[in-house]
NUVEX-648451 format. One record per residue: residue number from 1; x, z, y of N, C-alpha, C in turn; residue in three letters. Coordinates in steps of 0.2 Angstrom, whole numbers. Layout:
N
+-----+-------+-------+-------+-------+-------+-------+-------+-------+-------+-----+
|   n |   n_u |   n_w |   n_v |  ca_u |  ca_w |  ca_v |   c_u |   c_w |   c_v | res |
+-----+-------+-------+-------+-------+-------+-------+-------+-------+-------+-----+
| NUM |     X |     Z |     Y |     X |     Z |     Y |     X |     Z |     Y | ALA |
...
+-----+-------+-------+-------+-------+-------+-------+-------+-------+-------+-----+
//
This chain:
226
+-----+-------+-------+-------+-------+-------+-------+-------+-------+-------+-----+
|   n |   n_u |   n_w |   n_v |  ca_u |  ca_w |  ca_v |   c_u |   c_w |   c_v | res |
+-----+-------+-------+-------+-------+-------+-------+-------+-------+-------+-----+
|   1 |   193 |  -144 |    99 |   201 |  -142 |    98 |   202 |  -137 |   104 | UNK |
|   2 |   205 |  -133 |   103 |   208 |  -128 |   109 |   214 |  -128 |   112 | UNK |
|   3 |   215 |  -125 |   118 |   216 |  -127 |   123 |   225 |  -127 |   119 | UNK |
|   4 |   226 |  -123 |   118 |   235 |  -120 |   113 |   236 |  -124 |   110 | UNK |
|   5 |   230 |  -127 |   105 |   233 |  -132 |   100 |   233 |  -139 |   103 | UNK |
|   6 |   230 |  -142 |   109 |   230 |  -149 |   115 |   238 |  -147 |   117 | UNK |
|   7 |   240 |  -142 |   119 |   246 |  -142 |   123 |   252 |  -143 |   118 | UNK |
|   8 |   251 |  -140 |   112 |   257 |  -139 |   105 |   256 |  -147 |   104 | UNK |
|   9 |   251 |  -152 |   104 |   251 |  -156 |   101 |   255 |  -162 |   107 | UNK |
|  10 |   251 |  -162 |   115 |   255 |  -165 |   118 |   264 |  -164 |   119 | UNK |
|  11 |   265 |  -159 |   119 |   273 |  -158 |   118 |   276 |  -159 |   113 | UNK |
|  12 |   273 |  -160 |   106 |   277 |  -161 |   100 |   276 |  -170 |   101 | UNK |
|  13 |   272 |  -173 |   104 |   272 |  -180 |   106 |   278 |  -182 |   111 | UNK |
|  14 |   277 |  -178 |   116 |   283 |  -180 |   120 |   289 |  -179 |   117 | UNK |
|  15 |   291 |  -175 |   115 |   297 |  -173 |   113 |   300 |  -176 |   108 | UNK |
|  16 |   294 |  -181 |   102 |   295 |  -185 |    97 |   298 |  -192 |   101 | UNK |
|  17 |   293 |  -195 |   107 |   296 |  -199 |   110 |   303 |  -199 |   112 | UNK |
|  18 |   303 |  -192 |   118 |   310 |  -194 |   117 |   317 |  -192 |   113 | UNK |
|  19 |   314 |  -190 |   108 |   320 |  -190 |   102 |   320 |  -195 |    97 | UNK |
|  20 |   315 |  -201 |    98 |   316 |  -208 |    97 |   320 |  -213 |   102 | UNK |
|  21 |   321 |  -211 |   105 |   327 |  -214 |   111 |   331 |  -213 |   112 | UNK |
|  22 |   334 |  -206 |   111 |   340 |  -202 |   111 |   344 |  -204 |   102 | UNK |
|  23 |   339 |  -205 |    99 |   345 |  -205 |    91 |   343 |  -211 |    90 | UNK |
|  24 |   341 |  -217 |    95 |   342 |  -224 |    94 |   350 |  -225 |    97 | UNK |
|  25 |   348 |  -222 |   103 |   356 |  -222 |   106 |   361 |  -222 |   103 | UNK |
|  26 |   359 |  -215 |   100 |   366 |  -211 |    95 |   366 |  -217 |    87 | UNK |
|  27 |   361 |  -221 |    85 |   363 |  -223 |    79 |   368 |  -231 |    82 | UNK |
|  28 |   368 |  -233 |    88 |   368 |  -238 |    92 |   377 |  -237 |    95 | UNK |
|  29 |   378 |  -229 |    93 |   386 |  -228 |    95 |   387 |  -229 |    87 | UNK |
|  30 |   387 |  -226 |    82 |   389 |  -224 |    80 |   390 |  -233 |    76 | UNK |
|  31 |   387 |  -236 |    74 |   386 |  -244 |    75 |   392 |  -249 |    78 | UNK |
|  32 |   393 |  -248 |    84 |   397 |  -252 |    88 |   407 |  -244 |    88 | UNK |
|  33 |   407 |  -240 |    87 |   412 |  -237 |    87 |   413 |  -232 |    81 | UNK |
|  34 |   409 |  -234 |    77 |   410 |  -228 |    69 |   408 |  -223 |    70 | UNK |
|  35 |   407 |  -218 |    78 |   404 |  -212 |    79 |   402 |  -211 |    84 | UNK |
|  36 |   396 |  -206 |    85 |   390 |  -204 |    89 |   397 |  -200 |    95 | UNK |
|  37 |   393 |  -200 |   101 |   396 |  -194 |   106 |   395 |  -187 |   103 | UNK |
|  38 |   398 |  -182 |   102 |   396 |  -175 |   101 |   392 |  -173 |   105 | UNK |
|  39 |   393 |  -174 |   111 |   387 |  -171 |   115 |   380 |  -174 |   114 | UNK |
|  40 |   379 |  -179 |   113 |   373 |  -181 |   112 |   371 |  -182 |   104 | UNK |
|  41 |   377 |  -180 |    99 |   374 |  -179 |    91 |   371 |  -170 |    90 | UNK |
|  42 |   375 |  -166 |    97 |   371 |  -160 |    99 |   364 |  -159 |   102 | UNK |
|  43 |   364 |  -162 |   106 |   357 |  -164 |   109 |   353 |  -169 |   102 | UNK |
|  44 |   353 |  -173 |   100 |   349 |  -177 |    93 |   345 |  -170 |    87 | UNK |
|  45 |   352 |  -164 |    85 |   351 |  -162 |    83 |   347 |  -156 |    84 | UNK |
|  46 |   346 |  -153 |    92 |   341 |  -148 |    94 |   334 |  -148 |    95 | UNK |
|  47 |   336 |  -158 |    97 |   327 |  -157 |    95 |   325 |  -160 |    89 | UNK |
|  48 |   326 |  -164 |    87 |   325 |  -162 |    80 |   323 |  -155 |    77 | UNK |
|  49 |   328 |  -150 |    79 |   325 |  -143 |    77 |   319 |  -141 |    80 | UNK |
|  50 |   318 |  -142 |    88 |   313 |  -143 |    91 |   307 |  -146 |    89 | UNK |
|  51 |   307 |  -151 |    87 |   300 |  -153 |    84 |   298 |  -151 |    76 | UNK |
|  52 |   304 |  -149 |    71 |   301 |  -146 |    68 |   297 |  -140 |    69 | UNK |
|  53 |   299 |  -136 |    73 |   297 |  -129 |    72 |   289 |  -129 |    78 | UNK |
|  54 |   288 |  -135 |    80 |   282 |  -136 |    85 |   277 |  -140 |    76 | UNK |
|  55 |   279 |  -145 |    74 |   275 |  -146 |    69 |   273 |  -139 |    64 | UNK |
|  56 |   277 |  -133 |    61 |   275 |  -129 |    59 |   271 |  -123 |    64 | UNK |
|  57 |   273 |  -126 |    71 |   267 |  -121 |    76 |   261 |  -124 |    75 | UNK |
|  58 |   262 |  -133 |    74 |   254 |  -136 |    75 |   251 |  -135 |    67 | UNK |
|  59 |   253 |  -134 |    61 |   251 |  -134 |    54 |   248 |  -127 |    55 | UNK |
|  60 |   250 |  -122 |    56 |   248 |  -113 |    58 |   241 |  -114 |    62 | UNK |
|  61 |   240 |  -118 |    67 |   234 |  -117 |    70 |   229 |  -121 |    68 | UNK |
|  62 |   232 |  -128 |    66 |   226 |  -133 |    61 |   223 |  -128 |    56 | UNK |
|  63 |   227 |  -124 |    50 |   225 |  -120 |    48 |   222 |  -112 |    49 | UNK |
|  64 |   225 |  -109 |    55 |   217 |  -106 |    59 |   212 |  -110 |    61 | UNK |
|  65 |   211 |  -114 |    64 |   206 |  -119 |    66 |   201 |  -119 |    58 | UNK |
|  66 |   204 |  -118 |    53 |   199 |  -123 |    49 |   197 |  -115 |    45 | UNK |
|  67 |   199 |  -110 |    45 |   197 |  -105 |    44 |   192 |  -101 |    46 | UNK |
|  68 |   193 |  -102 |    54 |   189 |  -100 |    58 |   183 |  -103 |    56 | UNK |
|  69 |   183 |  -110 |    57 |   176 |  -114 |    55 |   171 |  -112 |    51 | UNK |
|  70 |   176 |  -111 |    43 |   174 |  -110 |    38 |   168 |  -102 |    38 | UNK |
|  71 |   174 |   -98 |    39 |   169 |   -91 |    45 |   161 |   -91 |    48 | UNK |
|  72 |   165 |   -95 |    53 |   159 |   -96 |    56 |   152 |   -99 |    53 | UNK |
|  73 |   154 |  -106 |    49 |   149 |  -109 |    45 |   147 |  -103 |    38 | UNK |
|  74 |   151 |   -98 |    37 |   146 |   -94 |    34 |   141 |   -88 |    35 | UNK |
|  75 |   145 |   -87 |    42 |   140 |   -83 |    45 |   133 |   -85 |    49 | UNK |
|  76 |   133 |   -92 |    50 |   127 |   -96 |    52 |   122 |   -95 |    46 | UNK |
|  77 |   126 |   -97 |    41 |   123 |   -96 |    35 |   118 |   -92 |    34 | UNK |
|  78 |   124 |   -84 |    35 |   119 |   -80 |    33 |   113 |   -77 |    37 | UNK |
|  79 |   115 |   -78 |    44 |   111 |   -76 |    49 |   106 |   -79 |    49 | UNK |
|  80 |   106 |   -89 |    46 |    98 |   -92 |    45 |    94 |   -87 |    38 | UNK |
|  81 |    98 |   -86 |    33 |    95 |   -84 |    28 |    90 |   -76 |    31 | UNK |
|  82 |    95 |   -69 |    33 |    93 |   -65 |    37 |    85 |   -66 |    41 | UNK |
|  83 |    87 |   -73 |    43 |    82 |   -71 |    51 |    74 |   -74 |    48 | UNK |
|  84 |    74 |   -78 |    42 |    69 |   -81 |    38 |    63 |   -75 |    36 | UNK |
|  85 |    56 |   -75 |    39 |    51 |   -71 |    36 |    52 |   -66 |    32 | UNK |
|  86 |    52 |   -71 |    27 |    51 |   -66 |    19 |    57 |   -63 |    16 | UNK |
|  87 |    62 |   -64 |    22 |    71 |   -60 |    19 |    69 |   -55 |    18 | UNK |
|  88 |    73 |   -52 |    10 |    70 |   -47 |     8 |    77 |   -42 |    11 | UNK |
|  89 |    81 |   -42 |    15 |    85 |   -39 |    18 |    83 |   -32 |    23 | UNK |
|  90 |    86 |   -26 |    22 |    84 |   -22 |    25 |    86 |   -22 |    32 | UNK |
|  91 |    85 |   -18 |    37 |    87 |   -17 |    44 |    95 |   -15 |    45 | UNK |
|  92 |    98 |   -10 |    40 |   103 |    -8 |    40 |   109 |   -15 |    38 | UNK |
|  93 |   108 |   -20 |    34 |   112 |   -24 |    32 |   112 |   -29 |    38 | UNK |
|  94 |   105 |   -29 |    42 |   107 |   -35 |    47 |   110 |   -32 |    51 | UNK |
|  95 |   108 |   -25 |    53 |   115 |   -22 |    60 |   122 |   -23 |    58 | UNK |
|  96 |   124 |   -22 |    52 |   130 |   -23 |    47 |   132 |   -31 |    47 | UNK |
|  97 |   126 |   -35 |    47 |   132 |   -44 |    46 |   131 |   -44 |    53 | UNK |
|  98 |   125 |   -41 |    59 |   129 |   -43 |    66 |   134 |   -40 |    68 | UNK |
|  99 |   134 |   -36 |    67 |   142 |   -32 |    69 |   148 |   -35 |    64 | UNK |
| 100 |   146 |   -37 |    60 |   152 |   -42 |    56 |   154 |   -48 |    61 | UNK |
| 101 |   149 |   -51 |    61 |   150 |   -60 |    66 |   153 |   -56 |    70 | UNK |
| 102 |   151 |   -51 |    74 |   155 |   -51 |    81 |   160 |   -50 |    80 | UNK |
| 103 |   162 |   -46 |    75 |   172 |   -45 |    76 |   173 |   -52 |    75 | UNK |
| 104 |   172 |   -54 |    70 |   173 |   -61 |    68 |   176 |   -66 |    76 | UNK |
| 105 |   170 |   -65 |    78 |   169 |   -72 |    85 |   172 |   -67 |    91 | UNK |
| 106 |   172 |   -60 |    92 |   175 |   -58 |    97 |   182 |   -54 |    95 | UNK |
| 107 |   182 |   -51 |    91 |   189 |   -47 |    88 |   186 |   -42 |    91 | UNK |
| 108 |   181 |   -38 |    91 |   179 |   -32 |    94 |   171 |   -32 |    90 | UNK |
| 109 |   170 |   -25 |    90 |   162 |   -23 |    91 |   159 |   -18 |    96 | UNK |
| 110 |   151 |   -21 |    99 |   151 |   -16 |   103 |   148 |    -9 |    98 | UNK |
| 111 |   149 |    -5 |   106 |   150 |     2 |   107 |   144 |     5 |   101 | UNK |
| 112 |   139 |     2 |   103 |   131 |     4 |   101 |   129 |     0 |    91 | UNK |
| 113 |   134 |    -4 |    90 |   134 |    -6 |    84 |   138 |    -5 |    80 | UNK |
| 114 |   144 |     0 |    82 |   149 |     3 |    77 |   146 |     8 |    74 | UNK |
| 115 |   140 |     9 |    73 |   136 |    15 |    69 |   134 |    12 |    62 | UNK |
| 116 |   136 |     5 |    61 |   136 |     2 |    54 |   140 |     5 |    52 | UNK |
| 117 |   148 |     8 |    51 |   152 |    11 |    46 |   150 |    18 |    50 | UNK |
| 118 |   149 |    24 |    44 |   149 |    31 |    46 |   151 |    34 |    38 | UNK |
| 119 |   153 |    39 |    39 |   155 |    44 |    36 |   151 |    46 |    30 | UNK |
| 120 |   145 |    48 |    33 |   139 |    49 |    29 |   137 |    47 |    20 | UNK |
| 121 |   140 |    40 |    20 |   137 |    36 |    16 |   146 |    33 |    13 | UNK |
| 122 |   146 |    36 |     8 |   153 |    32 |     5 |   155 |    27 |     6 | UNK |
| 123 |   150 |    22 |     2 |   150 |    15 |     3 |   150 |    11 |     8 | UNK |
| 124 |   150 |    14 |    16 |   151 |    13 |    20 |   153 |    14 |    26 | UNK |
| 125 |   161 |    18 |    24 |   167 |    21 |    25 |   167 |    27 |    24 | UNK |
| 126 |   163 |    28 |    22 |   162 |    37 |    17 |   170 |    39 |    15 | UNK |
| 127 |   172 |    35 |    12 |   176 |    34 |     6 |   184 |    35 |    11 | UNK |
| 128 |   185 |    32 |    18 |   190 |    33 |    21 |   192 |    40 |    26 | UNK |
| 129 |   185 |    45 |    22 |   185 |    53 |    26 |   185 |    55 |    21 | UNK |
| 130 |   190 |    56 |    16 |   189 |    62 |     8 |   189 |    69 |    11 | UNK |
| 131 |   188 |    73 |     6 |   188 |    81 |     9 |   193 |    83 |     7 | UNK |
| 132 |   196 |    87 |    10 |   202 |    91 |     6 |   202 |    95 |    -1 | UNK |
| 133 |   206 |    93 |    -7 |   204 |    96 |   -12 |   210 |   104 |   -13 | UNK |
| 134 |   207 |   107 |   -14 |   211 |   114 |   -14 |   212 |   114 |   -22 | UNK |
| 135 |   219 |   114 |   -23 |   223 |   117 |   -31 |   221 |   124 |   -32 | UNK |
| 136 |   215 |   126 |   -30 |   212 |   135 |   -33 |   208 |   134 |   -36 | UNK |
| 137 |   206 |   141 |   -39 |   200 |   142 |   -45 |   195 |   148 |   -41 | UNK |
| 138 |   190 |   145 |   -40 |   186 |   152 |   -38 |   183 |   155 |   -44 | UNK |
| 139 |   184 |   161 |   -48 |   181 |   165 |   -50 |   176 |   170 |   -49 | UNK |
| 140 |   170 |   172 |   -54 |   166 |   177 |   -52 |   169 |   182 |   -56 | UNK |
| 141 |   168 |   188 |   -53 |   169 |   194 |   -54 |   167 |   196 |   -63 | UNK |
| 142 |   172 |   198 |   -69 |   170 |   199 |   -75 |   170 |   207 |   -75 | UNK |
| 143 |   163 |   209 |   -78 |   161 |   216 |   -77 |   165 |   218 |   -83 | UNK |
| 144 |   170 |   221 |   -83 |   174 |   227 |   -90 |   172 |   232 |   -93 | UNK |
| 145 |   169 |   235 |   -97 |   168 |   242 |  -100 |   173 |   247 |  -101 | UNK |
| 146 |   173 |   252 |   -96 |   177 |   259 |   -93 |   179 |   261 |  -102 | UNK |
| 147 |   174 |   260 |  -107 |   177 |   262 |  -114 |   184 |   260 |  -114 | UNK |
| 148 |   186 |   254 |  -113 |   192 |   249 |  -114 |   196 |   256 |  -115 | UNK |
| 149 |   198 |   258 |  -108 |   202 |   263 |  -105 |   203 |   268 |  -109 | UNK |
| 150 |   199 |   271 |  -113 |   199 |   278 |  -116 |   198 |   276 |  -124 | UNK |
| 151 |   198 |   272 |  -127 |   197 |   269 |  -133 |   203 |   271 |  -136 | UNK |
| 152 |   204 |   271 |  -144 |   207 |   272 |  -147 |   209 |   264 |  -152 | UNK |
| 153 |   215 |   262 |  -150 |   216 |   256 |  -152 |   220 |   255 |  -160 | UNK |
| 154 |   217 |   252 |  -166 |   219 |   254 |  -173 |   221 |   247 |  -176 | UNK |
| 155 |   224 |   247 |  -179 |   228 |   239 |  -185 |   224 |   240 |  -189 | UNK |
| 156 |   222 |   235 |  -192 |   220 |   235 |  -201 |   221 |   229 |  -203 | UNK |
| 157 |   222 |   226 |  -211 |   220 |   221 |  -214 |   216 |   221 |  -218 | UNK |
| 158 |   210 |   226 |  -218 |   204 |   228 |  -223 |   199 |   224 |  -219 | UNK |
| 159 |   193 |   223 |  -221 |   186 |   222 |  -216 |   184 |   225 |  -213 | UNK |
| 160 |   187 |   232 |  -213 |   182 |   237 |  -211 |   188 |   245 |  -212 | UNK |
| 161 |   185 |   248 |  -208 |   186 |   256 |  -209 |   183 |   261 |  -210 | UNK |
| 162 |   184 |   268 |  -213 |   179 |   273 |  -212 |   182 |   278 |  -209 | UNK |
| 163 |   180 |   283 |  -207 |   181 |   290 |  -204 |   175 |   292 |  -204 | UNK |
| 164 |   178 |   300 |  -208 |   174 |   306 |  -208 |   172 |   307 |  -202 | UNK |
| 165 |   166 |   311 |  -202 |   162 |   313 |  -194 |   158 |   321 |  -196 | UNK |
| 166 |   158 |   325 |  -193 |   154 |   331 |  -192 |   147 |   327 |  -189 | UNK |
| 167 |   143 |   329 |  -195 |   136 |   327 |  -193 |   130 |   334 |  -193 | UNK |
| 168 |   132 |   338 |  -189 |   129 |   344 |  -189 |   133 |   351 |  -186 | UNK |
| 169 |   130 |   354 |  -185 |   135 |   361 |  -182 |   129 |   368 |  -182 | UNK |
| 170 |   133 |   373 |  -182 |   130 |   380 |  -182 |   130 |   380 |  -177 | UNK |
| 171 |   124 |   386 |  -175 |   123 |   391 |  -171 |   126 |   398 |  -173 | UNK |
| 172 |   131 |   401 |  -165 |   131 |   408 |  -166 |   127 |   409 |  -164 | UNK |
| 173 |   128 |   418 |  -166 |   120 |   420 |  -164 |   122 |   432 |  -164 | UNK |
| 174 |   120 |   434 |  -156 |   121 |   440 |  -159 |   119 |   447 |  -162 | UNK |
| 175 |   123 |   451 |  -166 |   123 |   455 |  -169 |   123 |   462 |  -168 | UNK |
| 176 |   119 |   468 |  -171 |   120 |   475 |  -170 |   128 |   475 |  -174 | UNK |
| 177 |   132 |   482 |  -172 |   137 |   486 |  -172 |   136 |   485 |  -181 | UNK |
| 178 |   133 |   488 |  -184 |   129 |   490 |  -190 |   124 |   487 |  -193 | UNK |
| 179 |   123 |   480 |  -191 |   119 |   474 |  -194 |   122 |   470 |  -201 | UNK |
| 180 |   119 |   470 |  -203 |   121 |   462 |  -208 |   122 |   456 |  -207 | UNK |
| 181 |   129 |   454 |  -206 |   130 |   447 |  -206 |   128 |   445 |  -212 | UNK |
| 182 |   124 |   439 |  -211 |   123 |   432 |  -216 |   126 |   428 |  -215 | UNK |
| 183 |   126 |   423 |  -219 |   130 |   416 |  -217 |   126 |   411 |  -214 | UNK |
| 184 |   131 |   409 |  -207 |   129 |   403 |  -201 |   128 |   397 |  -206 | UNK |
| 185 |   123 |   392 |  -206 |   122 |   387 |  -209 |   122 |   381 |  -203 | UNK |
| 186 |   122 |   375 |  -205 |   119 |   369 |  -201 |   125 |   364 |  -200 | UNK |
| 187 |   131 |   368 |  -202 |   139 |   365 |  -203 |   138 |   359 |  -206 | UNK |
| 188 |   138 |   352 |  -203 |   137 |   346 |  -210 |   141 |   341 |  -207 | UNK |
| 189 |   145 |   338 |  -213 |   148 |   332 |  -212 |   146 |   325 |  -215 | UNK |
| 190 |   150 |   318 |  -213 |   147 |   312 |  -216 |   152 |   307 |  -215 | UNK |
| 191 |   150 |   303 |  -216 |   157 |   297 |  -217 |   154 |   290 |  -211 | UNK |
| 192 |   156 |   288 |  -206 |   156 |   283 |  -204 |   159 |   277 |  -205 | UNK |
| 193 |   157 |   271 |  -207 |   160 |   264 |  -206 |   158 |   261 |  -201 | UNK |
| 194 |   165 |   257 |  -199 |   167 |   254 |  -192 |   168 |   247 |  -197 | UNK |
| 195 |   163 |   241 |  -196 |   165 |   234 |  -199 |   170 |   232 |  -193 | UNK |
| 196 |   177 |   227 |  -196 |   181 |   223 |  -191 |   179 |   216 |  -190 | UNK |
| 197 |   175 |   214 |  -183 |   174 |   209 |  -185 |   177 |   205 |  -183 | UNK |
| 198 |   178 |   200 |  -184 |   180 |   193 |  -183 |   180 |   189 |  -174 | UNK |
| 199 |   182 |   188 |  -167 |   181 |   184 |  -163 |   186 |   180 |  -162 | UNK |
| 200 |   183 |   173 |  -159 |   188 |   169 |  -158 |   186 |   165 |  -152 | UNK |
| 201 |   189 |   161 |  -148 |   188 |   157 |  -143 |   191 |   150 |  -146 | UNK |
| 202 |   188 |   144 |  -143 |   191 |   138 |  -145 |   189 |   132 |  -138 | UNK |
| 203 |   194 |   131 |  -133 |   195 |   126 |  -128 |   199 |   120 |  -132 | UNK |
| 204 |   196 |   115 |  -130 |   201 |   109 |  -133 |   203 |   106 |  -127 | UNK |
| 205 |   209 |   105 |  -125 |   213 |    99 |  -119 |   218 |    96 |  -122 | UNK |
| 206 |   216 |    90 |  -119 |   223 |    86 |  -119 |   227 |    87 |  -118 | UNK |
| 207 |   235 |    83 |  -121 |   241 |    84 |  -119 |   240 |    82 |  -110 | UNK |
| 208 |   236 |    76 |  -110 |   238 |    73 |  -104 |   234 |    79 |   -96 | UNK |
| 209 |   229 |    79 |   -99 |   226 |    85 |   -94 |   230 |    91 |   -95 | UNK |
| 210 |   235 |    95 |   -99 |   241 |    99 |   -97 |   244 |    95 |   -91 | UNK |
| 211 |   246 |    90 |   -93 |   252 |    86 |   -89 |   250 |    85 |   -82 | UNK |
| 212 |   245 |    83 |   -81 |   240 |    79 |   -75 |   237 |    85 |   -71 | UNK |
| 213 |   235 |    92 |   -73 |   232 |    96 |   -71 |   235 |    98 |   -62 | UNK |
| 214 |   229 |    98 |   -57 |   234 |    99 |   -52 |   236 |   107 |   -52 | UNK |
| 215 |   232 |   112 |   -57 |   236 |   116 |   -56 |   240 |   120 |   -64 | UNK |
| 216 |   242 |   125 |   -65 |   244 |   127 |   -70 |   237 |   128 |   -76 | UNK |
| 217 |   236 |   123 |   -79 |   229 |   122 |   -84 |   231 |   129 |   -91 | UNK |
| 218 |   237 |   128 |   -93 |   240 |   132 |   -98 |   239 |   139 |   -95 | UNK |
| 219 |   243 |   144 |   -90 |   241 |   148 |   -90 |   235 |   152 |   -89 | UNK |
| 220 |   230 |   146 |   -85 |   224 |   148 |   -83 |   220 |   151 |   -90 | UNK |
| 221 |   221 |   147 |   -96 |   219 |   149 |  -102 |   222 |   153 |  -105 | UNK |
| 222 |   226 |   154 |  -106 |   229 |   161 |  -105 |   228 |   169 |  -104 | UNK |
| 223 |   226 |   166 |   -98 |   224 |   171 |   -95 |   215 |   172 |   -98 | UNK |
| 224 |   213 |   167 |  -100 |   206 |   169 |  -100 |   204 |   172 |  -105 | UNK |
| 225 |   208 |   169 |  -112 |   208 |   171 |  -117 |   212 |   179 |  -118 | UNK |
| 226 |   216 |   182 |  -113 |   220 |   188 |  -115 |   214 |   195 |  -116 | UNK |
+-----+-------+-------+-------+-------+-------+-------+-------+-------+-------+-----+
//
């Protein structure tokens, strides 16, 4: 038993004593005269207060007392099991339950054994150093075709188009004052078809991934698709 709870318990004794004297008193007026003295129905009733609130101090520490034990007998526990040969326990976990026992038994750990929680290892306070998450998108650069710019942009509802083309051309060529022109040849035309084809993209998202997104998810596609 400890030293706080010896002291809580002798004062709740005394105090019980004399509060068995004083409202023998008080029941001994009220008996002989109908009623108690006010001042001493005052006094009856403080310590009464009095040792309630010293039983609810001694009931607090019975119950640390019994938790601490409880504690402690299972860290004996595990310290026997640990310390056994063929413990299949690795080195790290024993550093880990002594540096437990001791907060436990002293409310502190030393200096040289607070290297059980580290950053390094999530599961081992990893988890209480998160990294900063940034609401951006890093993108790579998308190479364009300079065509884009000079293209000639056309509507159809057909499959396809055609446009005539010059598929040849003359040569001039020169001539005496007084020679004979012939006719230049090599003029030739043809027909090109341009098939329209078909592209499409398809992303599937949730409502809830629109709604939950930490950034704007909707016009990121958008933007990807344009």
């Amino acid at each position: 038993m400890s030293e706080e709870v010896k002291t809580v318990l002798d004062e709740l004794g005394s105090k019980f004593e004399t509060f068995k004297s004083e409202n023998k008193t008080r029941l001994d007026e009220i008996e002989k005269k109908g009623h108690a003295d006010p001042l001493l129905q005052d006094k009856v009733d403080k310590m009464s207060n009095d040792i309630a609130e010293l039983a609810e101090v001694k009931q607090a520490h019975e119950i640390q007392q019994k938790n601490l034990e409880e504690a402690t007998a299972k860290i004996e526990s595990l310290e026997t099991v640990l310390a056994r040969p063929n413990a299949s326990a690795s080195k790290d976990v024993d550093i880990q339950t002594k540096a437990f026992g001791e907060w436990l038994r002293k409310g502190e750990v030393d200096e040289m054994e607070r290297k059980a929680l580290y950053e390094s290892d999530d599961t081992l306070g990893g988890f209480y150093a998160p990294t900063e998450y940034v609401a951006d998108l890093i993108k790579s650069v998308t190479e364009i075709s300079p065509i884009r710019s000079i293209a000639r942009v056309r509507q159809t509802d057909k499959r396809g188009i055609e446009i005539p083309k010059r598929t040849g051309q003359f040569s001039a060529s020169f001539v005496a004052e007084t020679a004979t022109r012939s006719e230049t040849t090599g003029y030739t035309t043809g027909m090109m078809s341009i098939d329209a084809h078909e592209m499409y993209g398809l992303v599937d998202i949730s409502q809830a991934m629109l709604e939950d997104s930490a950034f704007n998810l909707e016009s990121e596609m958008g933007t990807e698709f344009a």
